[in-house]
N, CA, C, O and CB atoms as a CASP TS submission, in Angstrom:
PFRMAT TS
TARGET T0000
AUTHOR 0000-0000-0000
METHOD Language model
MODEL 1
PARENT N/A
ATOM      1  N   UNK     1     -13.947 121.847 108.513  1.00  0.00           N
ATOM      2  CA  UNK     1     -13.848 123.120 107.823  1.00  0.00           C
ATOM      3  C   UNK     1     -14.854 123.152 106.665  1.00  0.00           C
ATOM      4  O   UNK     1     -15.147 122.073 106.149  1.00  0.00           O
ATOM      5  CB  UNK     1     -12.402 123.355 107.310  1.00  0.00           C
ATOM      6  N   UNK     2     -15.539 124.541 106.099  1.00  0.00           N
ATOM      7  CA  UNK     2     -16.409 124.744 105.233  1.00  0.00           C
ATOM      8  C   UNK     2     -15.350 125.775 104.711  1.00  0.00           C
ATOM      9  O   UNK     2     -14.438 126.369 105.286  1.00  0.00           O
ATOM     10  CB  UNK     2     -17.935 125.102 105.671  1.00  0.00           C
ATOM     11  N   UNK     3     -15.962 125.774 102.933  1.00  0.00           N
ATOM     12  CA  UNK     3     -15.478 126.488 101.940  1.00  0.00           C
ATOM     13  C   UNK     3     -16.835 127.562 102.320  1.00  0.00           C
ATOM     14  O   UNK     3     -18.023 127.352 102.563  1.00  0.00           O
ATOM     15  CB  UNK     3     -15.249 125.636 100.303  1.00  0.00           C
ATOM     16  N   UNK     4     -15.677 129.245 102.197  1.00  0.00           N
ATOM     17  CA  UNK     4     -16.860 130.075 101.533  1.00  0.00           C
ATOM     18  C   UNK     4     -16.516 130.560 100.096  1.00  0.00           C
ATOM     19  O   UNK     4     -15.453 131.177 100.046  1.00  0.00           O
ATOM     20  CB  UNK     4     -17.210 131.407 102.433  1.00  0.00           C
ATOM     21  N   UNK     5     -17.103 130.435  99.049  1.00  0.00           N
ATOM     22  CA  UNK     5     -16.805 130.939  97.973  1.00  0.00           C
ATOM     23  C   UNK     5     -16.803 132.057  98.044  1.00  0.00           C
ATOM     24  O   UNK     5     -17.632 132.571  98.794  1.00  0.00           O
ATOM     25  CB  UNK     5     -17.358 130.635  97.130  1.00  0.00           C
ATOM     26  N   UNK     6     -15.756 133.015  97.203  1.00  0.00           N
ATOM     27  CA  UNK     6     -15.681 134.325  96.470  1.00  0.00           C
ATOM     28  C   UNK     6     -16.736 134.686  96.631  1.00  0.00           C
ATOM     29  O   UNK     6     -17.692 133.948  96.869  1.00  0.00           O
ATOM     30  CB  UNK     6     -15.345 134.430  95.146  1.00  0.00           C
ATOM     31  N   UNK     7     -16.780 136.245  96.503  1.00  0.00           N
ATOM     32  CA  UNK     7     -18.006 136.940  96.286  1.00  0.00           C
ATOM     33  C   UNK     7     -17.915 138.391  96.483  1.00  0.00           C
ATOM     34  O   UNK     7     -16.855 138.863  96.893  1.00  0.00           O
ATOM     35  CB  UNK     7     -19.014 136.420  97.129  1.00  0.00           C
ATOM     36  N   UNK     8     -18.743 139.010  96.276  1.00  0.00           N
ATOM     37  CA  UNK     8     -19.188 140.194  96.685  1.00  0.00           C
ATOM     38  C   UNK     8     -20.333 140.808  97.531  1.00  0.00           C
ATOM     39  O   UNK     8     -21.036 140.110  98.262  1.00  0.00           O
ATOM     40  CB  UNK     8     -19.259 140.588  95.829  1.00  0.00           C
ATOM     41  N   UNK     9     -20.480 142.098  97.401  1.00  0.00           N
ATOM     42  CA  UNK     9     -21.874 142.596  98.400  1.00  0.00           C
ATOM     43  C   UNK     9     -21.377 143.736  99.092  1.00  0.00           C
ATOM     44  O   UNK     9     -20.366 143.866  99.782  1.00  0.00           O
ATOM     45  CB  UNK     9     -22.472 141.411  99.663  1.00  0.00           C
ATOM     46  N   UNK    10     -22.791 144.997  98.601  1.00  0.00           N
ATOM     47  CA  UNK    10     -22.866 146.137  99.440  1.00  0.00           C
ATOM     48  C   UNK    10     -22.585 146.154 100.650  1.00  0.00           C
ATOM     49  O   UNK    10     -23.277 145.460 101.395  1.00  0.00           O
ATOM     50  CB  UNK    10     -23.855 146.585  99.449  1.00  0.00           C
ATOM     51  N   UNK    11     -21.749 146.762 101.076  1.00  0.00           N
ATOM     52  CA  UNK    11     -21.966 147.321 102.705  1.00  0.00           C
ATOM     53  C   UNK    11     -22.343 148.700 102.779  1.00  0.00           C
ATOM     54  O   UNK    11     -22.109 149.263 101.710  1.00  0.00           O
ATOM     55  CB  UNK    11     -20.601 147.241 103.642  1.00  0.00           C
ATOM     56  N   UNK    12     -22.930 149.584 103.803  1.00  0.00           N
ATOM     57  CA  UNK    12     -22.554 150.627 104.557  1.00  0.00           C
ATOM     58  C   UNK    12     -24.293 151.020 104.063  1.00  0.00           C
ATOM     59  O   UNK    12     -25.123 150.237 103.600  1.00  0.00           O
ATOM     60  CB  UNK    12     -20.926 151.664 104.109  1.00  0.00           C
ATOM     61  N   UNK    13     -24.434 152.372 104.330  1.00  0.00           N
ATOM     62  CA  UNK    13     -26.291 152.808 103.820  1.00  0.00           C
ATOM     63  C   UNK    13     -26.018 153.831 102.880  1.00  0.00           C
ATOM     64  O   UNK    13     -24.963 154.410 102.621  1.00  0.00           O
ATOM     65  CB  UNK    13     -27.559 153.600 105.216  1.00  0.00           C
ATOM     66  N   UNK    14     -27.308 153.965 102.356  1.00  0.00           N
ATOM     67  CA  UNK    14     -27.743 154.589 101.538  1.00  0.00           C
ATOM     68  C   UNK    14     -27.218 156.335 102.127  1.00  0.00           C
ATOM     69  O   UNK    14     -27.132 156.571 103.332  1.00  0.00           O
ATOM     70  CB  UNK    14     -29.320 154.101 101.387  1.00  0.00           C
ATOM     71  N   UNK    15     -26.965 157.229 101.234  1.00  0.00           N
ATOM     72  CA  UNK    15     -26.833 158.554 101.036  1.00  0.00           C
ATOM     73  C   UNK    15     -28.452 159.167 102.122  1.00  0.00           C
ATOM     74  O   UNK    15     -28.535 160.060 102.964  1.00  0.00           O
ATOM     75  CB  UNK    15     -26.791 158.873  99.040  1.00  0.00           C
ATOM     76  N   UNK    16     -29.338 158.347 101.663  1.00  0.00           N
ATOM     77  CA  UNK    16     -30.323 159.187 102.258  1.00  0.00           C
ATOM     78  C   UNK    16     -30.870 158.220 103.149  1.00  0.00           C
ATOM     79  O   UNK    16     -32.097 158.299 103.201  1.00  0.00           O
ATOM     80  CB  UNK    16     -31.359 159.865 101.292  1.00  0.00           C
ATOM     81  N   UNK    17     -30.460 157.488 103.742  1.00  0.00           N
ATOM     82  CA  UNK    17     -30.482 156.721 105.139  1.00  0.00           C
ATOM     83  C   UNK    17     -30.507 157.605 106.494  1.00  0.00           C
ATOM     84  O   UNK    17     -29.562 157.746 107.270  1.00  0.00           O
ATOM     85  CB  UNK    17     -29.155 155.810 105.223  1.00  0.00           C
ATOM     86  N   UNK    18     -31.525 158.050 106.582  1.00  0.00           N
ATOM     87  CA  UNK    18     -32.164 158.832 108.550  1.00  0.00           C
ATOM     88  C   UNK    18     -30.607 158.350 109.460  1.00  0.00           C
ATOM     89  O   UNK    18     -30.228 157.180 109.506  1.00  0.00           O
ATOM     90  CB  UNK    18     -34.335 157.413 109.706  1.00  0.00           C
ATOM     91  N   UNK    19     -29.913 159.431 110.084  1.00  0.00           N
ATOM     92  CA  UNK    19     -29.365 159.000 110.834  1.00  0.00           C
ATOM     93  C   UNK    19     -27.819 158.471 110.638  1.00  0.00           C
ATOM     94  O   UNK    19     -27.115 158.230 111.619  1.00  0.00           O
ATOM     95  CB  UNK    19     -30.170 158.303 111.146  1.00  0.00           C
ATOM     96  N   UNK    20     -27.361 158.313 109.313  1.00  0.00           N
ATOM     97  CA  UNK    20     -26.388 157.812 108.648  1.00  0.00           C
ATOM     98  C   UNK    20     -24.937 158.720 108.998  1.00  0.00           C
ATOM     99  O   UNK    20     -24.849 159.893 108.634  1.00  0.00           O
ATOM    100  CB  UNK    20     -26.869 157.797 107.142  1.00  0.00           C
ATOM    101  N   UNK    21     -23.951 158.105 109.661  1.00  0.00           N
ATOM    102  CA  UNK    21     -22.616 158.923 109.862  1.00  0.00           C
ATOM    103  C   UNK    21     -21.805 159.033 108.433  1.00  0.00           C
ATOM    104  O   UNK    21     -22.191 158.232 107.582  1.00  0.00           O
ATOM    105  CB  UNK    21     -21.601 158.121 111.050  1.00  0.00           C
ATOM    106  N   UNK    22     -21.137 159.584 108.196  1.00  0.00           N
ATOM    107  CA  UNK    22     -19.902 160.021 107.019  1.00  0.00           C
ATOM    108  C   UNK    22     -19.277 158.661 106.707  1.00  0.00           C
ATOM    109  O   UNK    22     -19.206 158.183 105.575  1.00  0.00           O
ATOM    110  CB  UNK    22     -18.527 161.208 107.656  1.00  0.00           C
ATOM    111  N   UNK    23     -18.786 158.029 107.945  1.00  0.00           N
ATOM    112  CA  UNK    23     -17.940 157.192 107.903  1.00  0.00           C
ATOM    113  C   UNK    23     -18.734 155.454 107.216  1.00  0.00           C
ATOM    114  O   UNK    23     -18.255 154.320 107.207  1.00  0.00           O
ATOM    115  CB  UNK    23     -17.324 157.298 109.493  1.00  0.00           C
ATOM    116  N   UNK    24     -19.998 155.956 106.756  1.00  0.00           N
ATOM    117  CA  UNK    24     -20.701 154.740 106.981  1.00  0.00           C
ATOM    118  C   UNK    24     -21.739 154.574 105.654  1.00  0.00           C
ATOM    119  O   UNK    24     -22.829 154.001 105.648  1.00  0.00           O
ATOM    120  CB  UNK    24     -21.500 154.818 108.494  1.00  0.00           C
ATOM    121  N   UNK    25     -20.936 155.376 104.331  1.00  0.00           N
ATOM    122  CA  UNK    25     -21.653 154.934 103.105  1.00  0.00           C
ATOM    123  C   UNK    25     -21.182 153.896 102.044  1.00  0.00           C
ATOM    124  O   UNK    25     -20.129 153.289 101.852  1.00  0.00           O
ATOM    125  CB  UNK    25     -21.846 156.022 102.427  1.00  0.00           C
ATOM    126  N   UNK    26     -22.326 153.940 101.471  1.00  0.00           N
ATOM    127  CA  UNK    26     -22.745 152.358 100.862  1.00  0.00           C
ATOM    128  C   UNK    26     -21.091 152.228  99.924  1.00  0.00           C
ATOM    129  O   UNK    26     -20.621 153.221  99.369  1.00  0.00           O
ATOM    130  CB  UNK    26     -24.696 152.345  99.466  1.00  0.00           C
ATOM    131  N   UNK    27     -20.448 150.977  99.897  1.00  0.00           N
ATOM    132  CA  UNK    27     -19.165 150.386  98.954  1.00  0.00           C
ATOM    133  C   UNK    27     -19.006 149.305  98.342  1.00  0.00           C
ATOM    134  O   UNK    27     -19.883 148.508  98.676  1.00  0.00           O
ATOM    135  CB  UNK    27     -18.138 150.265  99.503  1.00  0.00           C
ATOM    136  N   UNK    28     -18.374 148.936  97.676  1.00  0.00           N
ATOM    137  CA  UNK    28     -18.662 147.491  97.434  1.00  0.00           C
ATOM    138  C   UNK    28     -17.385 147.018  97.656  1.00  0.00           C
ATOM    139  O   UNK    28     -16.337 147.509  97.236  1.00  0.00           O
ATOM    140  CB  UNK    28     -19.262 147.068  96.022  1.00  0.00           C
ATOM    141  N   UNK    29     -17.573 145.758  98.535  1.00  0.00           N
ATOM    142  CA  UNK    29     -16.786 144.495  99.448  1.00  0.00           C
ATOM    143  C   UNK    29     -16.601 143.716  98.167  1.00  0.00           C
ATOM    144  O   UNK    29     -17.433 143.488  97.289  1.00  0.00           O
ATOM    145  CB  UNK    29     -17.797 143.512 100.880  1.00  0.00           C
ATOM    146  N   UNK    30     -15.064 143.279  98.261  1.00  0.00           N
ATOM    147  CA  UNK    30     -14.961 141.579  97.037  1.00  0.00           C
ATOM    148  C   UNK    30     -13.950 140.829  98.214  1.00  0.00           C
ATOM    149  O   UNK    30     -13.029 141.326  98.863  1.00  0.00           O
ATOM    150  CB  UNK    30     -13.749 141.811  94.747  1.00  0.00           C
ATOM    151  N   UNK    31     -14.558 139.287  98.219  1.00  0.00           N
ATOM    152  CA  UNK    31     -14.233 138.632  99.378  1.00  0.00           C
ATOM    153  C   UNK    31     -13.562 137.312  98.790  1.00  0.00           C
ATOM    154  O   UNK    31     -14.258 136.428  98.291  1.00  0.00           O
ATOM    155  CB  UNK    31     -15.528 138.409 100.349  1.00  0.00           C
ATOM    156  N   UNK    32     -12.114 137.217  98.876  1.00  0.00           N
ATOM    157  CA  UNK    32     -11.405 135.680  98.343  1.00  0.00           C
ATOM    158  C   UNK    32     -12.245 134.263  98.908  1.00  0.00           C
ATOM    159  O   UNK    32     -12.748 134.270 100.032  1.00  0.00           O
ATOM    160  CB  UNK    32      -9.603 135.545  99.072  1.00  0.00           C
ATOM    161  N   UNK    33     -12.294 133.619  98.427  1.00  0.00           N
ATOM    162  CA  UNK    33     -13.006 132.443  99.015  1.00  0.00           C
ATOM    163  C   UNK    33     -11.781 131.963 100.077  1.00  0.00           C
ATOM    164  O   UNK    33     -10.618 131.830  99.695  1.00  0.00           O
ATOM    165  CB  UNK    33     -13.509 131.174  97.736  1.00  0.00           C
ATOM    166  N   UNK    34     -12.245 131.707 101.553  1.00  0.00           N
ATOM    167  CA  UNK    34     -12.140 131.031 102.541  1.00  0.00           C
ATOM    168  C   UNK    34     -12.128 129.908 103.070  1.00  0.00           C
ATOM    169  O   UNK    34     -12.668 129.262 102.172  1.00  0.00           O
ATOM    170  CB  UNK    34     -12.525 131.280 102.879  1.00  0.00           C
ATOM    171  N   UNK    35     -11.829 128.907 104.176  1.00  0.00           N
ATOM    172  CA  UNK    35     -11.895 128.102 104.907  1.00  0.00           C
ATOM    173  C   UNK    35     -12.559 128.577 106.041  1.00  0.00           C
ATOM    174  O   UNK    35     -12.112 129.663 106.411  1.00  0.00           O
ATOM    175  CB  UNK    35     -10.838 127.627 105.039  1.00  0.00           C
ATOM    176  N   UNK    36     -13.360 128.188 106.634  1.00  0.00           N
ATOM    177  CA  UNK    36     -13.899 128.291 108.479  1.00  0.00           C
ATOM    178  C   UNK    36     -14.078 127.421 109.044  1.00  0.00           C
ATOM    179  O   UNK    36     -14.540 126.688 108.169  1.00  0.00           O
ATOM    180  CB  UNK    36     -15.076 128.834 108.939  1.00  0.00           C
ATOM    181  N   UNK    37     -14.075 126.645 110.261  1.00  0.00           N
ATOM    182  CA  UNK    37     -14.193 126.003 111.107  1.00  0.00           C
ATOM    183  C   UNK    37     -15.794 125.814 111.249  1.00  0.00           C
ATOM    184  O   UNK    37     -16.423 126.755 111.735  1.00  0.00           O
ATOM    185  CB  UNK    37     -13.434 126.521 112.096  1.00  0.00           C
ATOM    186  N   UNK    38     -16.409 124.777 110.895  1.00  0.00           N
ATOM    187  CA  UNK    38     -17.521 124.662 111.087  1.00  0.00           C
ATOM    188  C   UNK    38     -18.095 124.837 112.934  1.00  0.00           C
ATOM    189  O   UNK    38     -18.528 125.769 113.611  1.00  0.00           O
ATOM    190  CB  UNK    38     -17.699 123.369 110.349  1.00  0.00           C
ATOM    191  N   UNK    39     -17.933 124.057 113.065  1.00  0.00           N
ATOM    192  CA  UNK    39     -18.068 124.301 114.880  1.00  0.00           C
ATOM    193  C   UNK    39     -16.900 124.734 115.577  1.00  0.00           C
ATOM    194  O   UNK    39     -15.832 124.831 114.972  1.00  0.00           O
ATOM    195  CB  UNK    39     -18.418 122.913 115.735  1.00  0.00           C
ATOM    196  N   UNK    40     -17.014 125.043 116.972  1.00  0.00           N
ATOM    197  CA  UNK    40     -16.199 125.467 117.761  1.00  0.00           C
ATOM    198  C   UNK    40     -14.953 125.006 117.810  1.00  0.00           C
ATOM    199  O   UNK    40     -14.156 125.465 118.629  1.00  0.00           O
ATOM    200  CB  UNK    40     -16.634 125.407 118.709  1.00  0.00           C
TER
END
């Protein structure tokens, strides 16, 4: 298992992103730090 630390980071696009649906503007994500399974 690997640690992911805390964090943050934009998702979704820009307001004036070509092509951009409603459902799909920019937010900001905050993420608890984790465990994952390094390999399979």
């Amino acid at each position: 298992m690997v640690v992911v630390p805390a964090g943050s980071f934009e998702m979704g696009s820009a307001d004036d992103e070509p092509d951009r649906d409603d459902d799909e503007g920019l937010h900001l994500v905050q993420l608890d730090a984790f465990a994952i399974g390094k390999y399979e």
